[in-house]
C-alpha positions as CSV (number, residue, x, y, z in Angstrom):
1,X,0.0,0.0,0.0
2,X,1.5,3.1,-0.9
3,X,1.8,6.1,1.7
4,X,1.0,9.7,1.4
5,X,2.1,12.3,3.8
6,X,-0.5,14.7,5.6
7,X,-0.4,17.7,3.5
8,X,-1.4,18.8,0.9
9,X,1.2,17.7,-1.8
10,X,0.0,13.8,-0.2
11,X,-3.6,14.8,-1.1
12,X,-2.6,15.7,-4.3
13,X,-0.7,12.8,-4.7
14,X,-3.3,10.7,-4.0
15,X,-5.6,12.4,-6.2
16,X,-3.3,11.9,-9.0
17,X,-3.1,8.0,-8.3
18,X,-6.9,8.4,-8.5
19,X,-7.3,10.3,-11.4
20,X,-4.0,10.8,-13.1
21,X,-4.7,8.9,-16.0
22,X,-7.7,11.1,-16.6
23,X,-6.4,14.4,-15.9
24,X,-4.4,16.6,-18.0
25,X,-2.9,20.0,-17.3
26,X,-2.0,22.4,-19.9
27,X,0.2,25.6,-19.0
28,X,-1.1,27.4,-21.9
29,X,-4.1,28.0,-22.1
30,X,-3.9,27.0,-18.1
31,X,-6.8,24.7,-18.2
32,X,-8.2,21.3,-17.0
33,X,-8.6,18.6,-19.3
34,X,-10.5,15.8,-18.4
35,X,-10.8,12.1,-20.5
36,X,-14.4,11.7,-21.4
37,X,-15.4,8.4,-20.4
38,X,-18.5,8.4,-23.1
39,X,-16.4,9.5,-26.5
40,X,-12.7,8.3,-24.9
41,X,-10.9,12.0,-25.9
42,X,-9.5,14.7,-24.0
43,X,-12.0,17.6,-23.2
44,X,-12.1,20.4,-21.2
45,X,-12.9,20.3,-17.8
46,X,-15.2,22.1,-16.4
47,X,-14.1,24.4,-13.1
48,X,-16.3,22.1,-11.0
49,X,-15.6,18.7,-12.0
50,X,-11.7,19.2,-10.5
51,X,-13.4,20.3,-7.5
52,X,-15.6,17.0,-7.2
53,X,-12.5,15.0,-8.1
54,X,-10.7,16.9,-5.0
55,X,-13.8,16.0,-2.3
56,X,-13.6,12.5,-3.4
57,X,-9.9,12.3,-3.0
58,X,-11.0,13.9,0.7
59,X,-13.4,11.0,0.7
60,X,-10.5,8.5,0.3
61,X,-8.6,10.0,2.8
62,X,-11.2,9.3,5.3
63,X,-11.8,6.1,3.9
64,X,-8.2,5.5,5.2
65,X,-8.7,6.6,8.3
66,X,-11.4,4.4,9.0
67,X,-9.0,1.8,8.3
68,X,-6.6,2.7,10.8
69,X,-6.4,1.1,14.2
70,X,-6.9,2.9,17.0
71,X,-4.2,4.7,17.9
72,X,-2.5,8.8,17.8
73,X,-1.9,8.5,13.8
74,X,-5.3,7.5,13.6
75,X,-6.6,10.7,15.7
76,X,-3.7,12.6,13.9
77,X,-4.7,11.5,10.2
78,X,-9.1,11.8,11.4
79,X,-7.7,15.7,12.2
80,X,-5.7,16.2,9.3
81,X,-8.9,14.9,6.6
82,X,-11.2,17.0,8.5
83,X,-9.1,19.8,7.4
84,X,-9.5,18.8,4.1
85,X,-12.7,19.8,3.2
86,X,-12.7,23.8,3.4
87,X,-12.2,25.2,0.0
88,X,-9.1,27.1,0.7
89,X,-7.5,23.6,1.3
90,X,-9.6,22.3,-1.5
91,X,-7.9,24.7,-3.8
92,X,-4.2,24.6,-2.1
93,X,-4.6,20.4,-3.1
94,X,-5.8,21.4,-6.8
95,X,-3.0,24.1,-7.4
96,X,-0.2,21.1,-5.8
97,X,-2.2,18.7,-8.5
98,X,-0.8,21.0,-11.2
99,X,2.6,21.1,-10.3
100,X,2.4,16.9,-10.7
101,X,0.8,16.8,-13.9
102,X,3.3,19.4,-15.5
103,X,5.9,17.8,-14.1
104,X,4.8,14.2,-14.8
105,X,3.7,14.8,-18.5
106,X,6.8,17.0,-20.1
């Protein structure tokens, strides 16, 4: 199992293991792309879509934490997804998500 650390650059690293394959960020025109399940080509993605894609990655985050055994990482990682799901964090994971899509697709 692969680990992430509790930040925001692990959330979006975990999103991208989600939904990497499916994702595509251009520097120019600085826009989303998105892989169209239905026609199976690269589309642009609509401002909110990312944004679902970033609650479900919160999603599996507590997912994980339900896994955990009792314990302090497991009350350390229940605090650290709770934080998660503001929109300023939201956004901070999405804008680390960029970074690792330009850097993974030059």
């Amino acid at each position: 199992m692969k680990t992430y650390t509790m930040d925001d650059v692990g959330a979006a690293q975990r999103m991208y293991d989600m939904f990497g394959n499916d994702l595509l960020y251009h520097k120019s025109p600085m826009r989303w792309f998105a892989r169209s399940c239905s026609k199976c080509k690269w589309e642009e993605d609509k401002p909110w879509c990312i944004m679902r894609r970033a609650k479900l990655t919160v999603d599996a985050i507590h997912d994980y934490v339900d896994s955990l055994p009792e314990s302090k990482t497991k009350d350390k990682w229940d605090r650290y997804a709770l934080s998660c799901g503001n929109t300023y964090r939201l956004k901070n994971i999405i804008r680390e998500l960029k970074m690792i899509c330009i850097l993974n697709h030059q």
